[in-house]
C-alpha positions as CSV (number, residue, x, y, z in Angstrom):
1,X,88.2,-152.4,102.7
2,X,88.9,-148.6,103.3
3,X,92.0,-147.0,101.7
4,X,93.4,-145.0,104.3
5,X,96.5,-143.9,102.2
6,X,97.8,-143.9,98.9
7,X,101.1,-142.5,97.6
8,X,103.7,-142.9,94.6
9,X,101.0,-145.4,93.1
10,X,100.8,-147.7,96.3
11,X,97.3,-147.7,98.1
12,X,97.3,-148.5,102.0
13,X,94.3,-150.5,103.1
14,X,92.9,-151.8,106.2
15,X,90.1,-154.2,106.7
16,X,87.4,-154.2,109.2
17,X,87.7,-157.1,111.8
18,X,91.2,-158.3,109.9
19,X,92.7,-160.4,112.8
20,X,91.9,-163.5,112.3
21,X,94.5,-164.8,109.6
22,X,97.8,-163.1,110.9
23,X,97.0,-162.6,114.6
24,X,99.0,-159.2,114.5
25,X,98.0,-155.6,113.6
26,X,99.0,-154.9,109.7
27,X,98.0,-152.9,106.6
28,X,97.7,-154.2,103.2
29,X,99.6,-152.5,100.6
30,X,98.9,-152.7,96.6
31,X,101.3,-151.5,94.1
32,X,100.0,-152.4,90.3
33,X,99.9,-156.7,90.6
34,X,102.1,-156.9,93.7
35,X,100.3,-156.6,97.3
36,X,101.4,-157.1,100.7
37,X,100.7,-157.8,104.3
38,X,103.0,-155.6,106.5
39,X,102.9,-155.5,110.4
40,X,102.3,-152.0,111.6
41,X,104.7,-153.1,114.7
42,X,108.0,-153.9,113.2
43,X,107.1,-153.3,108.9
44,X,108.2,-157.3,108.5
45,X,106.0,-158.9,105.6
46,X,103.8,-161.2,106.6
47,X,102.4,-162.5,103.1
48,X,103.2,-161.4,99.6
49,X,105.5,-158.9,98.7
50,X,106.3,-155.5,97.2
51,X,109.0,-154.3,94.8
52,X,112.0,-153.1,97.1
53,X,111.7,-149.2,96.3
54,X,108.3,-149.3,96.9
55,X,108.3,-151.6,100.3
56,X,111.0,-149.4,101.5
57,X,108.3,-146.2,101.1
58,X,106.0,-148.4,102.6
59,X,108.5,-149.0,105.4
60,X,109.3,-145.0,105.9
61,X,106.0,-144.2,105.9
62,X,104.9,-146.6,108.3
63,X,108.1,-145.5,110.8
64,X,106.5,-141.7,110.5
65,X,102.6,-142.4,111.2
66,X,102.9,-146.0,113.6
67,X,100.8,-144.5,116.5
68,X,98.1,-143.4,113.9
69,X,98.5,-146.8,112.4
70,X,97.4,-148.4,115.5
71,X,94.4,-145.8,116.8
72,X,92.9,-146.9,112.7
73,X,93.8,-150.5,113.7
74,X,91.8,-150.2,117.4
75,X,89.0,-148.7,115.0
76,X,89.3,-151.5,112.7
77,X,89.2,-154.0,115.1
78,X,85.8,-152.6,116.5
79,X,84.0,-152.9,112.8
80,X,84.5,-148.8,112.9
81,X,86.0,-146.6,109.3
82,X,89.7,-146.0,110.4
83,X,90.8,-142.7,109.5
84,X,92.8,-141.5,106.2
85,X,96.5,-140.9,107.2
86,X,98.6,-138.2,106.1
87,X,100.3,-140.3,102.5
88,X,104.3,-140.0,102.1
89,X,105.7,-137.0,100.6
């Protein structure tokens, strides 16, 4: 499960061949014992859940670096490394 970001002690991962559970392109973000499943299309939670400050970080940062979100989720998809994206500054 590459981390492909990790800012303001949340890590962004995306797993290799991940589409068989949610049917939709997402990330999975930690933050200490809380994780999440967010759709990269429209940032709703699909499973779990983050504290508020740090899902709306999660939220902006997704908004800023969608299309490279998607390109890492192609590469994903294929059983390729998607690529680190720029973290939230």
């Amino acid at each position: 499960m590459p981390v492909i970001s990790m800012f303001y002690g949340i890590i962004i991962l995306m797993f290799n061949f991940d589409n068989k559970k949610h049917h939709l392109p997402h990330i999975h973000a930690q933050y200490a014992e809380h994780t999440a499943v967010i759709s990269i299309e429209n940032g709703e939670v699909l499973d779990g859940a983050l504290p508020g400050s740090k899902m709306k970080l999660v939220q902006a940062w997704m908004e800023i670096h969608r299309d490279e979100l998607m390109a890492d989720w192609q590469l994903a998809l294929e059983g390729n490394k998607p690529f680190k994206i720029e973290p939230l500054k």
